[in-house]
Short mmCIF file of the C-alpha atoms (twelve columns), coordinates in Angstrom:
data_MODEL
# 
_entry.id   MODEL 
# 
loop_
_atom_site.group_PDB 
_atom_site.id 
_atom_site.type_symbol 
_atom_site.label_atom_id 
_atom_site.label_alt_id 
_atom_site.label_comp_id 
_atom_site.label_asym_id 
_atom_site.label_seq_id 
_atom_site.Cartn_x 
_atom_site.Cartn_y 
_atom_site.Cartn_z 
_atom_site.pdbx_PDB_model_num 
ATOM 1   C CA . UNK A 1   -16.118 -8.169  -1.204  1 
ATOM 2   C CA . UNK A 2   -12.848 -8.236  -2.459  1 
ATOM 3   C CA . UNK A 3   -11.775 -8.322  -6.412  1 
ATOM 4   C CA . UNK A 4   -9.338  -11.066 -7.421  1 
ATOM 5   C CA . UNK A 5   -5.854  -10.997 -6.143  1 
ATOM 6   C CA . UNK A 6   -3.109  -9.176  -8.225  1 
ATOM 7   C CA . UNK A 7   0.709   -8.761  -7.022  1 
ATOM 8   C CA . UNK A 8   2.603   -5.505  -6.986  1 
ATOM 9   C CA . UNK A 9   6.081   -5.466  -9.162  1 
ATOM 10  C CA . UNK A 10  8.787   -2.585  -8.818  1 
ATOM 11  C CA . UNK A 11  9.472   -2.553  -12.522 1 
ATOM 12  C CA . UNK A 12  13.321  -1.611  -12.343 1 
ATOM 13  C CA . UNK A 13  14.081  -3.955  -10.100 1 
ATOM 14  C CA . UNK A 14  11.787  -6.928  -11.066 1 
ATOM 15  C CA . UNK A 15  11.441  -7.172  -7.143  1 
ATOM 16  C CA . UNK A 16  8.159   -8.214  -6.354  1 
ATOM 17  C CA . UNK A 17  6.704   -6.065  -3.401  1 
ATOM 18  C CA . UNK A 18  3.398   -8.044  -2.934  1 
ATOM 19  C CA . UNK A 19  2.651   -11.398 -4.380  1 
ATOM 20  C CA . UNK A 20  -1.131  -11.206 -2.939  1 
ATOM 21  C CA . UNK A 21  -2.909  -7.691  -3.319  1 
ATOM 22  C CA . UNK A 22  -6.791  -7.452  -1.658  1 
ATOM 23  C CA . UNK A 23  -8.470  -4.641  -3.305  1 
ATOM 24  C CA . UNK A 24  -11.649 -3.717  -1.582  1 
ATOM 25  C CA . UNK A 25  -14.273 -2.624  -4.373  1 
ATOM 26  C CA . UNK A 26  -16.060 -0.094  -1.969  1 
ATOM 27  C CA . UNK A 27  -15.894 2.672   -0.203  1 
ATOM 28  C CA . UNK A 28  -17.008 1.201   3.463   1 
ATOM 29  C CA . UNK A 29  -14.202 -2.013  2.746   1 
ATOM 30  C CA . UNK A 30  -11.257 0.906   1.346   1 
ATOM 31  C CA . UNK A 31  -12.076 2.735   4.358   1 
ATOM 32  C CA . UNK A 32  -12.159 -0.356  6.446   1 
ATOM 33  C CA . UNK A 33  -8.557  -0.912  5.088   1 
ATOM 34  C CA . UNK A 34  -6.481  -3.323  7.501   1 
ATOM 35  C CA . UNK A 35  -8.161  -2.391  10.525  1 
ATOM 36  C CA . UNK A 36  -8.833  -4.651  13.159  1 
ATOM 37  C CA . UNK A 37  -6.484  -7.220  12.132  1 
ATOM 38  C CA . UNK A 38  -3.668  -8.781  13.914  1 
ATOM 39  C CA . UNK A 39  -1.175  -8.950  11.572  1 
ATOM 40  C CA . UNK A 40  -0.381  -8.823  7.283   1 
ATOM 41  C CA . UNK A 41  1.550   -11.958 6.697   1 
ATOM 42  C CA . UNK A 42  4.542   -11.290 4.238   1 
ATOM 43  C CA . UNK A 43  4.239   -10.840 0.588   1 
ATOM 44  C CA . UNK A 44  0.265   -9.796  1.232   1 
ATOM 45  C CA . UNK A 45  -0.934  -6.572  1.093   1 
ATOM 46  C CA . UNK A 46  -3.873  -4.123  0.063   1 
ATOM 47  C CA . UNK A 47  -4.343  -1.931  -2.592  1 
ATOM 48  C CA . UNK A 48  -6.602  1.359   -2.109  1 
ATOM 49  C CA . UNK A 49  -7.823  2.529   -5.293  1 
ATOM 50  C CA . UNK A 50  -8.836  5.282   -4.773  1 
ATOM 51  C CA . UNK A 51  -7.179  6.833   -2.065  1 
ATOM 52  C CA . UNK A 52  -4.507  9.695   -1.549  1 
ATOM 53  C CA . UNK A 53  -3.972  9.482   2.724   1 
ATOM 54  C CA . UNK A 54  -4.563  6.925   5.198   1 
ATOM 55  C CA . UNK A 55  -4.239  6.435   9.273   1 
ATOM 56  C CA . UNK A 56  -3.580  3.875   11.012  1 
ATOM 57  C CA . UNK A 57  -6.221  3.707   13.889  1 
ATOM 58  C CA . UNK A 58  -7.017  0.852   14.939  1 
ATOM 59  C CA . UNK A 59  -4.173  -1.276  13.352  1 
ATOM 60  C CA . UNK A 60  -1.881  -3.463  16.032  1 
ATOM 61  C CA . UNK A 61  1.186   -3.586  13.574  1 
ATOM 62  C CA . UNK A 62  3.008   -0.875  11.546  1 
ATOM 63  C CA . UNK A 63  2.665   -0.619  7.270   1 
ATOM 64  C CA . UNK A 64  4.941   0.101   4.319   1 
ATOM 65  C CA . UNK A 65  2.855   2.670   2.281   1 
ATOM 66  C CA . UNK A 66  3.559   3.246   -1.311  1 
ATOM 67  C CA . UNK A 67  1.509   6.016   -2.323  1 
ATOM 68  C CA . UNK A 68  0.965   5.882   -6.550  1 
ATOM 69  C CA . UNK A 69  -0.210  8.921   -9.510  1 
ATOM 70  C CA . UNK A 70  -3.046  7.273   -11.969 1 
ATOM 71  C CA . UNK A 71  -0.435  5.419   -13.640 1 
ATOM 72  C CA . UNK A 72  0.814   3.356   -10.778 1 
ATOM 73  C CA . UNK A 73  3.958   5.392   -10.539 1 
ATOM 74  C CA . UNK A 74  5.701   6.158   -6.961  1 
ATOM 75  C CA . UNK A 75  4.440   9.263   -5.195  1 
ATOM 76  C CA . UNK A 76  6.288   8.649   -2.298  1 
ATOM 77  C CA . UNK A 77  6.740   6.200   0.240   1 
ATOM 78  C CA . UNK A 78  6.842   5.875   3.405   1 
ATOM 79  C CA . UNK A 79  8.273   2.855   5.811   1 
ATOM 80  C CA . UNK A 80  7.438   1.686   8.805   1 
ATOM 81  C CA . UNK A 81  4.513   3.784   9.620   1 
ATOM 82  C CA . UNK A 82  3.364   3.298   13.140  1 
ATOM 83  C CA . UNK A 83  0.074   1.732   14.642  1 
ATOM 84  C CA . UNK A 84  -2.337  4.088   15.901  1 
ATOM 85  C CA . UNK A 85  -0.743  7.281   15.407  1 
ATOM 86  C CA . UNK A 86  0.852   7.294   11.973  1 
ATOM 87  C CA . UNK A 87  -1.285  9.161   9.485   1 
ATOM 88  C CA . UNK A 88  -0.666  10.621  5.560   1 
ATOM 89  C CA . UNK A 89  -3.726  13.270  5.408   1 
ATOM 90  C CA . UNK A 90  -3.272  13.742  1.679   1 
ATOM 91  C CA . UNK A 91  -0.364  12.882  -0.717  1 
ATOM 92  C CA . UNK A 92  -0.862  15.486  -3.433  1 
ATOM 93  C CA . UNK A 93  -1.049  13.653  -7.284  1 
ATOM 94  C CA . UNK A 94  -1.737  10.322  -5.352  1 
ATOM 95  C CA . UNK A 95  -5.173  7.865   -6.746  1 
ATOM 96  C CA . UNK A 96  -3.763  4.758   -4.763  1 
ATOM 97  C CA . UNK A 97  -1.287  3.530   -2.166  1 
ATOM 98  C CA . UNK A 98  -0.334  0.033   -1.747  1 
ATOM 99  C CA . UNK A 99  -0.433  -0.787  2.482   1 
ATOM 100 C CA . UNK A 100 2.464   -3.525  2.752   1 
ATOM 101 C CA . UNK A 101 3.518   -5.372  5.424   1 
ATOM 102 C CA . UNK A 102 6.425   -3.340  7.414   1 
ATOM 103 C CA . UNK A 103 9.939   -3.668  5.673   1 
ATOM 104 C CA . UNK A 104 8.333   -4.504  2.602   1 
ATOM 105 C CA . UNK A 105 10.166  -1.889  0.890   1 
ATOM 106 C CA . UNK A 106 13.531  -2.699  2.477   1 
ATOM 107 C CA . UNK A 107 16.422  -3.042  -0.283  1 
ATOM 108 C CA . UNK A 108 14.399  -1.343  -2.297  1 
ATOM 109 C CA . UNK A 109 15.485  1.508   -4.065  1 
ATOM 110 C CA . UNK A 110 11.721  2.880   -4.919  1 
ATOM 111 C CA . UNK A 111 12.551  6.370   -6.355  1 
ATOM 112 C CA . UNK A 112 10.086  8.713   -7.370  1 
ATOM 113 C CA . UNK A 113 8.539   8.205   -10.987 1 
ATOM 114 C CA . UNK A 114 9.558   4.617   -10.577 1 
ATOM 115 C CA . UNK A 115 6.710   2.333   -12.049 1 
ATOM 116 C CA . UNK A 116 5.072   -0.161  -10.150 1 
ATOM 117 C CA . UNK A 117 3.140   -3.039  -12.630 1 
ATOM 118 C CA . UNK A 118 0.161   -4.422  -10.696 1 
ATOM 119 C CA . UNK A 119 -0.870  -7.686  -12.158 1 
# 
């Protein structure tokens, strides 16, 4: 079961990077992740909390990953991973990522330290 929906805001900016976050309360539904879907319709997204790597086996489209420290601030991210083979095995000082539809991040400037507001 999922908790209420919250959006994702790149504070700088005021760009809004999700309007609709899921955010899977367990362990079986954040390692379920997007799996087995066919597609994450724009301005949706999920938000694995906690979580510091992902792959993408057995997803059909590619993510926008935004990997985040304890206080929602930007890792590192990473565009356009791949279906099936793209994988993060461990972001080091990441608790959460945000998985985004692809291009999600484009025009963008998300620089490190940069604070994302989850509401």
């Amino acid at each position: 079961m999922n908790m209420p929906l919250r959006r994702a805001v790149h504070e700088r900016s005021g760009k809004v990077l999700a309007e609709e976050l899921e955010t899977p309360r367990t362990m079986f539904g954040r390692g379920l992740g997007l799996m087995f879907r066919k597609t994450l319709p724009a301005g949706r997204g999920m938000w694995l909390i906690p979580c510091n790597g992902i792959h993408m086996m057995f997803m059909s489209f590619p993510i926008d990953a935004v990997f985040l420290d304890s206080s929602e601030r930007v890792k590192k991210v990473y565009r356009r991973l791949p279906a099936w083979w793209g994988i993060v095995l461990l972001e080091w000082g990441a608790h959460s990522v945000l998985e985004l539809p692809p291009d999600s991040t484009a025009g963008i400037e998300l620089a490190r330290g940069d604070q994302i507001v989850i509401q």
